[in-house]
C-alpha positions in Angstrom: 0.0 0.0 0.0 1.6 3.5 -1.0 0.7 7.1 -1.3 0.8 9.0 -4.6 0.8 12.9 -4.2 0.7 15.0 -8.0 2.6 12.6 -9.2 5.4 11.4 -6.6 5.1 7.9 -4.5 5.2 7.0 -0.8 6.0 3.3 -0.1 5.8 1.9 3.1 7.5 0.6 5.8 10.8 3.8 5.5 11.7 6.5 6.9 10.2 9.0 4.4 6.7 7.1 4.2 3.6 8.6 4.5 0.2 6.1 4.4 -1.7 4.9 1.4 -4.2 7.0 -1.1 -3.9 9.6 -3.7 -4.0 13.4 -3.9 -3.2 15.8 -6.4 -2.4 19.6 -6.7 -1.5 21.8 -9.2 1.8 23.4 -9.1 2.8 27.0 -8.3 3.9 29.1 -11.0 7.4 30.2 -11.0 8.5 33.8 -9.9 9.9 35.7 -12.3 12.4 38.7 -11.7 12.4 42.1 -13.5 14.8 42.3 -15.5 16.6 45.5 -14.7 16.6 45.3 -10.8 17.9 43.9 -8.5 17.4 45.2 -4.6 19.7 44.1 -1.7 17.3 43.2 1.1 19.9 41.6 4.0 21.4 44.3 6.6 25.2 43.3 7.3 23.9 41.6 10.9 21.7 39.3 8.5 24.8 38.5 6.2 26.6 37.4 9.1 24.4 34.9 10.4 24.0 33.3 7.3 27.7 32.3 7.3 26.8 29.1 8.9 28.9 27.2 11.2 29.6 24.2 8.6 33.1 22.4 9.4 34.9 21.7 5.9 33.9 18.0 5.6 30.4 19.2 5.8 31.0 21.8 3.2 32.2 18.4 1.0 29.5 17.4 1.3 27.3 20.7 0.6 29.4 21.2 -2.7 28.4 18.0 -3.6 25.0 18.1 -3.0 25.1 22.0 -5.3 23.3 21.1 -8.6 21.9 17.8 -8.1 17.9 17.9 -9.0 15.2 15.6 -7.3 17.0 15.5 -4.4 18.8 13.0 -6.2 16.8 11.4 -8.5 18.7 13.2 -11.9 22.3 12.4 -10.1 24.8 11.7 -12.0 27.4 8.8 -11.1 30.3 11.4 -10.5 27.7 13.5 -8.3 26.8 9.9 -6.8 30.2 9.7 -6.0 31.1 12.8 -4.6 28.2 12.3 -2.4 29.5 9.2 -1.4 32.5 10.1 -0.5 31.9 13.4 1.6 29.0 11.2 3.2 31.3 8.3 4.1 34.1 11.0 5.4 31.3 11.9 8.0 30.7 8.8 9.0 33.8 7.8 9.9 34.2 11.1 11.5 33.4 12.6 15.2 30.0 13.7 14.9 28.1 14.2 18.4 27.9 10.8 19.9 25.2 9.1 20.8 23.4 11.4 18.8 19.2 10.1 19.8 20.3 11.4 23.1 21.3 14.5 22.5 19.3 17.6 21.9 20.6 18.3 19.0 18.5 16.1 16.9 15.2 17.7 17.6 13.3 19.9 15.3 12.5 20.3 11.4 14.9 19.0 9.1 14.7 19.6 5.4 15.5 16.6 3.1 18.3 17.7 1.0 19.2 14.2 -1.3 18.8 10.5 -0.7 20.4 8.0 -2.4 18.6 4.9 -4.3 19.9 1.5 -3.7 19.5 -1.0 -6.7 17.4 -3.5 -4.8 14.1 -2.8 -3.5 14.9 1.0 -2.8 12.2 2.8 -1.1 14.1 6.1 -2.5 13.9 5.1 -6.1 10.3 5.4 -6.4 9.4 8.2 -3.5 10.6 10.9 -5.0 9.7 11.0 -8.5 8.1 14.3 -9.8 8.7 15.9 -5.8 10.2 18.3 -6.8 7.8 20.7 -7.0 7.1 20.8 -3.0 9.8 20.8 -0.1 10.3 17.7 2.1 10.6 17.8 6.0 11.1 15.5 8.8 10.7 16.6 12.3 12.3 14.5 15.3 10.8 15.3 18.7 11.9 12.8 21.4 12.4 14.6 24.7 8.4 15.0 25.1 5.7 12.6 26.9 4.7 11.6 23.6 7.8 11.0 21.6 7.2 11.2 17.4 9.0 11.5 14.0 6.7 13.0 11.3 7.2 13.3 7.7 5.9 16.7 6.0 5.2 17.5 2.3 4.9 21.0 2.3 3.1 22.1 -0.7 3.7 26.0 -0.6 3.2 28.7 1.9 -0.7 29.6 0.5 -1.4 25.6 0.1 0.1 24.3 3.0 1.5 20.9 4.4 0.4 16.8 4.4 1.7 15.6 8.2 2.2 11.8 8.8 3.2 11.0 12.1 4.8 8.1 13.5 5.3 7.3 17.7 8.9 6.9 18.5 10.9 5.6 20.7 14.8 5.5 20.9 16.2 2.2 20.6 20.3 2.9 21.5 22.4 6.1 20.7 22.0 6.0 17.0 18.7 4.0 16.1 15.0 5.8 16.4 12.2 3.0 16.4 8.6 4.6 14.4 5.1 3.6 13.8 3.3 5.6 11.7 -0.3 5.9 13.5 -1.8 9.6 12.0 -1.8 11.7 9.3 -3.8 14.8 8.2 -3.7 17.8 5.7 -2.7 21.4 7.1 -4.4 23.8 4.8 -3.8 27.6 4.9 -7.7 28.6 3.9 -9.0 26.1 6.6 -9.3 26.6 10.5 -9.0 23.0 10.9 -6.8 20.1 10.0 -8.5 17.7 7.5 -7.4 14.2 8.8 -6.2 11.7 6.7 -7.9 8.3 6.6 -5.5 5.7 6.8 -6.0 2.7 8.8 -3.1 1.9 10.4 -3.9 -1.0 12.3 -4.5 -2.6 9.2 -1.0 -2.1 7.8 0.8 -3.7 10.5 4.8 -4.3 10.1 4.2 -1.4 6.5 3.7 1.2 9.5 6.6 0.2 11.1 10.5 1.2 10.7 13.8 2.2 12.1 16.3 4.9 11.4 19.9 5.5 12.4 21.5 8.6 12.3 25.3 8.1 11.6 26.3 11.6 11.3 25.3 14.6 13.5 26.9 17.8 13.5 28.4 19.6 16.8 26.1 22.8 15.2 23.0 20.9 15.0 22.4 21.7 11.0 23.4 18.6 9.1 22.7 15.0 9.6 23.1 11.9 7.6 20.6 8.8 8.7 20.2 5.3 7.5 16.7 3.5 7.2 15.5 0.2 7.3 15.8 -0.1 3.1 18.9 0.7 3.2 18.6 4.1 1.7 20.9 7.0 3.2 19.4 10.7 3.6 21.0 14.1 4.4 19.0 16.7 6.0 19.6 19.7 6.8 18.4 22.5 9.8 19.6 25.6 8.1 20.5 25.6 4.2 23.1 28.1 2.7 22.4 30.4 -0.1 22.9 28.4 -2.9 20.7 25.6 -1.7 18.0 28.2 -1.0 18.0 29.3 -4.5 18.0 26.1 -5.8 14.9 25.0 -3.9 13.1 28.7 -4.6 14.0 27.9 -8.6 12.7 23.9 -8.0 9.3 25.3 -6.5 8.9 28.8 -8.4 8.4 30.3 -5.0 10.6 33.3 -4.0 13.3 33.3 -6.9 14.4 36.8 -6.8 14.5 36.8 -3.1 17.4 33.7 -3.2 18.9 35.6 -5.8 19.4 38.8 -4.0 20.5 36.9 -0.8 23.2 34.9 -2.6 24.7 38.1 -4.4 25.1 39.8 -1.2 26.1 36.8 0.8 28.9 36.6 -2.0 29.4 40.4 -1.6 30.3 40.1 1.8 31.9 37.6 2.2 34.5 36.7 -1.2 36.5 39.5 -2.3 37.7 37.9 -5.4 35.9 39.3 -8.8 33.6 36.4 -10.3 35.4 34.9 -13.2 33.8 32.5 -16.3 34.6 29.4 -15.4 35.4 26.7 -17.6 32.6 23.5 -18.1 29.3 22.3 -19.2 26.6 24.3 -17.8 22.7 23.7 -17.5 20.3 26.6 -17.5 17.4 26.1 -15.1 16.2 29.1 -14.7 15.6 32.7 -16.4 13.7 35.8 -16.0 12.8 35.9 -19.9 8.8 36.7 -19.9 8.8 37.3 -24.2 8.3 34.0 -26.4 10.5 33.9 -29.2 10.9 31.2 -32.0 12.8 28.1 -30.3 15.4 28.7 -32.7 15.7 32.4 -31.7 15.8 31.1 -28.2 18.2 28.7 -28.7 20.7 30.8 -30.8 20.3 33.3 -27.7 21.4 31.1 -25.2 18.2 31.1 -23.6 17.6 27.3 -23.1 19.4 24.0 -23.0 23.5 23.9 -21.9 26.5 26.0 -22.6 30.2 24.6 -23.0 32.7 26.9 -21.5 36.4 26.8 -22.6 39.4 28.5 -21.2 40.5 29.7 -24.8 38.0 31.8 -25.3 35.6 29.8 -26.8 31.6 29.2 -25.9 29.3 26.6 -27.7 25.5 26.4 -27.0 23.5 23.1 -27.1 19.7 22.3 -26.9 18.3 18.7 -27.5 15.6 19.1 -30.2 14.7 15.4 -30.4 15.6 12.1 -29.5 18.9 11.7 -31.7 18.5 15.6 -32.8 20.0 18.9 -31.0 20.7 22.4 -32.2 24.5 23.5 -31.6 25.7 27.1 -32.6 29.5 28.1 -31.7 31.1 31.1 -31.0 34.1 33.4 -29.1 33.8 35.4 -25.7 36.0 38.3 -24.4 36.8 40.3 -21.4 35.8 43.7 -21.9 35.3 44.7 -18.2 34.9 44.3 -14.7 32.6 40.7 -14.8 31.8 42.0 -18.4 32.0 39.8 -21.3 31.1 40.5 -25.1 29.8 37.1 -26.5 29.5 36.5 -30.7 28.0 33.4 -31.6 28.0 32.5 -35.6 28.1 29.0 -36.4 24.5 27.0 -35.9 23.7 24.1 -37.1 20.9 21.2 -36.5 23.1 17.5 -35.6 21.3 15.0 -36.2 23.5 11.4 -36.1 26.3 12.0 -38.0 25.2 14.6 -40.3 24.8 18.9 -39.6 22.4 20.9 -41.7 24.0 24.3 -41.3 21.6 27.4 -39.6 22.1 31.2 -40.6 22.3 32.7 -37.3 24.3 34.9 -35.6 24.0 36.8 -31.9 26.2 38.8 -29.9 25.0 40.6 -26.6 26.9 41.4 -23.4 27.3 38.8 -20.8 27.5 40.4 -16.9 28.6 38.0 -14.1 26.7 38.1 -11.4 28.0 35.2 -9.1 29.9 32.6 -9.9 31.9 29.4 -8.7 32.5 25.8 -9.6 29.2 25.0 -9.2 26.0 27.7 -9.8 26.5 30.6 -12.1 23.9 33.9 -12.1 24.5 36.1 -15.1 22.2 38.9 -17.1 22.6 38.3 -20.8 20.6 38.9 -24.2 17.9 41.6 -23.5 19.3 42.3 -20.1 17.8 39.0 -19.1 19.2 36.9 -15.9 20.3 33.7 -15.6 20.8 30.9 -13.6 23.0 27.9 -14.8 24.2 24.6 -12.9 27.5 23.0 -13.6 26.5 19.7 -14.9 30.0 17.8 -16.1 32.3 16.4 -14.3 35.4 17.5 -15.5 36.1 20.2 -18.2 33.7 20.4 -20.8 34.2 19.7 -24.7 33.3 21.3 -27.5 34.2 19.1 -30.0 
């Protein structure tokens, strides 16, 4: 018995469950920021407590977690293995001990990725089409009425499905659950609309166990183990570049994570932002016109860029199964985070064989932020940009 909401699936018996039945809401449409403005919102006392007490093993592991979509589900195996590494590096490292027993562990923790064993992974079909909505667990232990509850919240108008699970601790790393309530939160209703499941009925599927190998001494990551197998990092607080990630994955507050992450980077990197080299995904832009697809493509306003070091830029947009558009082209420095970009030779691949486009396009790139992972730039039309290094290693244009 499993639980399908718009699109994503619950199975039992894990530590992300929730109960059995169907439900479906539409999605929020995505924010979209003006163009020409941008408006620093965060007073320098805000910018400092953002810089978040996170050791460097556990930034590892944040950098590795920077890009990945679905929490995981669109991972690539180098991303995998990053992951995997920074997560095992954790593990084997002094956390808080005993962690069930200390404080520590209580509250709301955000889901940031989970990983999806080959064999009967609980992960691999829970997730699926997710991404839409934020994912919460909160651990309350120290009360007369111990619980873990999962939370899908669906936005801040919608609001949130609760299932909740009595707990109990079973040693310093392993929480015992049984899922026993549920019911929906909604923002235009006084009440909570309780959702009918009967747990009695599902008997060991209600039922499950999570470890937590990995707490931090600040109380803001954690890495836990269920009873499938399936390992899960969730974090208290997020930094920037997760929250603008999420904002982009929901369409909820977009210009507000972009602001915060320009000044976060203003305040604390004094290095200028320089183009970096690589393959890079767009996921997001403030472009409210619709042009041709062509136009859009030959405007680098969908699909992936390839960066390289020489001074050279490529543009590529899958079409088709077995079809893509590609259009190359030069970049130069002609100022502070200023580039002037001149793309002029497009074709449509398909196989082996090019049918050559008449195009060409130039327009002024401006970096906004940039690193190894997350680029924000304004581009063609003065529209901005949000791109997501998604290549391992350097990036070809051949």
């Amino acid at each position: 018995m499993a639980l399908r909401v718009a699109g994503f699936h619950f199975p039992p018996n894990s530590a992300f469950s929730l109960p059995p039945s169907s439900i479906r809401l539409s999605s929020p449409k995505s924010c979209l920021i003006p163009k020409d403005s941008f408006v620093v919102r965060f007073s320098q006392v805000q910018q400092q407590e953002e810089q978040l007490p996170f050791t460097e093993p556990e930034n590892s592991l944040i950098d590795a977690l920077i890009g990945i979509q679905g929490r995981g589900r669109s991972a690539s195996p180098h991303q995998l293995d990053a992951v995997q590494r920074a997560v095992q590096v954790l593990e084997g490292s002094s956390g808080v001990p005993d962690p069930t027993n200390s404080s520590l562990i209580e509250g709301r923790w955000q889901l940031m990725f989970t990983t999806r064993p080959g064999t009967a992974s609980p992960i691999q079909r829970t997730f699926v089409g997710v991404d839409l909505f934020s994912v919460f667990q909160e651990v309350y232990l120290r009360t007369s009425d111990p619980r873990v509850s999962n939370i899908v919240k669906f936005s801040d108008a919608i609001g949130e499905l609760k299932v909740e699970a009595a707990a109990s601790i079973e040693n310093g790393k392993r929480i015992l659950f049984r899922f026993d309530r549920a019911a929906f939160s909604f923002k235009f209703l006084p009440f909570k609309v309780p959702y009918p499941v009967p747990f009695k009925l599902l008997g060991d599927e209600a039922k499950g166990w999570l470890d937590t190998t990995y707490l931090s001494h600040s109380g803001n990551l954690r890495i836990s183990r269920g009873n499938k197998g399936t390992t899960f990092v969730l974090q208290k607080k997020t930094e920037p570049r997760q929250r603008l990630l999420t904002a982009i994955s929901s369409g909820q507050g977009i210009q507000e994570a972009i602001d915060e992450l320009i000044s976060f980077s203003q305040t604390t990197r004094n290095d200028e932002p320089e183009l970096q080299e690589g393959e890079w995904l767009m996921v997001w832009s403030s472009q409210n016109e619709t042009d041709s697809w062509l136009e859009n493509a030959a405007n680098g306003l969908m699909g992936k860029q390839i960066i390289r070091n020489n001074g050279q830029i490529k543009f590529v947009v899958d079409i088709l199964p077995g079809f893509k558009f590609s259009m190359n082209g030069n970049y130069n420095k002609s100022g502070s985070k200023m580039y002037d970009v001149a793309m002029d030779d497009a074709a449509i691949i398909g196989g082996p064989f090019g049918y050559p486009v008449r195009l060409e396009t130039k327009f002024v790139l401006e970096l906004l932020y940039n690193d190894e992972k997350i680029r924000i730039s304004r581009g063609f039309k003065k529209f901005l940009f949000v791109h997501i290094r998604v290549d391992g290693s350097t990036g070809s244009l051949n």
